[in-house]
C-alpha positions in Angstrom: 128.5 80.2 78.3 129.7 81.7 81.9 132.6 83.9 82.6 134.5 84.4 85.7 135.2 87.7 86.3 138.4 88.5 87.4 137.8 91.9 88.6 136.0 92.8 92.1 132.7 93.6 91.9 130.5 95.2 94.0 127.6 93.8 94.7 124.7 95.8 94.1 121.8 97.0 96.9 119.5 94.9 98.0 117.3 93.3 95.3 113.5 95.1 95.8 111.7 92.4 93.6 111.7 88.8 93.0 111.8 87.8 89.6 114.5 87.8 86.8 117.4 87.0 89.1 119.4 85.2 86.4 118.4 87.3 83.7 120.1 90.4 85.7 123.5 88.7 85.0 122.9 87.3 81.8 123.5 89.4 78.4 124.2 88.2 74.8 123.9 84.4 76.3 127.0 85.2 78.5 126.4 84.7 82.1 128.5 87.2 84.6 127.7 86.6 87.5 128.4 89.0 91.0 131.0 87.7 93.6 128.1 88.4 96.7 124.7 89.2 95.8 122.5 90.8 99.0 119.1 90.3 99.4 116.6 92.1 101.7 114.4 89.6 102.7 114.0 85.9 103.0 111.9 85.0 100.4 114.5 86.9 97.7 116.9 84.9 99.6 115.1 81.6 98.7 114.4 82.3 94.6 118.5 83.9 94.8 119.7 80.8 95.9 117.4 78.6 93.9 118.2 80.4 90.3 122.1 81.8 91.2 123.8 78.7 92.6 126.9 80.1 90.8 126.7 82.8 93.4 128.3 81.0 96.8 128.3 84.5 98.9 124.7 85.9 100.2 123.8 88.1 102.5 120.3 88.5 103.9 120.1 91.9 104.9 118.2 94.7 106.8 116.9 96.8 104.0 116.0 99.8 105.2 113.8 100.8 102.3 111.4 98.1 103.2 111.6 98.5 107.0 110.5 102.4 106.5 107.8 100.7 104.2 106.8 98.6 107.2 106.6 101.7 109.6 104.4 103.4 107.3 102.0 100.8 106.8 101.4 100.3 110.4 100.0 103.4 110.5 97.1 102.7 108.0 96.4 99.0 109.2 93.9 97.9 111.4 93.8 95.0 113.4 91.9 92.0 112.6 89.0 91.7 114.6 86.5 88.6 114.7 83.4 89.7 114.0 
């Protein structure tokens, strides 16, 4: 059973992990489902639109959580080199 929900509602931050998409929505075998979900990288954009079609309205946008993540991992790798 799905619901339309007739308030706004928010969408929540960017989604950090890639599993249990529709279960976020989903409680007592009633399906609510967001207005706009946002995602923070192209791959959750991929498994959101594959398991949320319900959801028309998503974003794909710069997280900043992961980009400081990025920064500080630069620091610590080293480049591949042949041997």
């Amino acid at each position: 059973m799905s619901h339309e929900v007739s308030q706004l509602i928010f969408p929540l931050p960017p989604w950090h992990s890639w599993v249990n998409f529709r279960e976020r929505f989903t409680r007592n075998g009633v399906n609510c489902f967001p207005h706009e979900v946002w995602v923070g990288d192209k791959h959750a954009l991929k498994i959101a639109k594959e398991e949320i079609p319900e959801v028309t309205i998503m974003y794909l946008i710069e997280d900043k959580y992961f980009q400081d993540i990025k920064e500080e991992l630069k620091k610590y790798s080293k480049p591949f080199v042949p041997q």
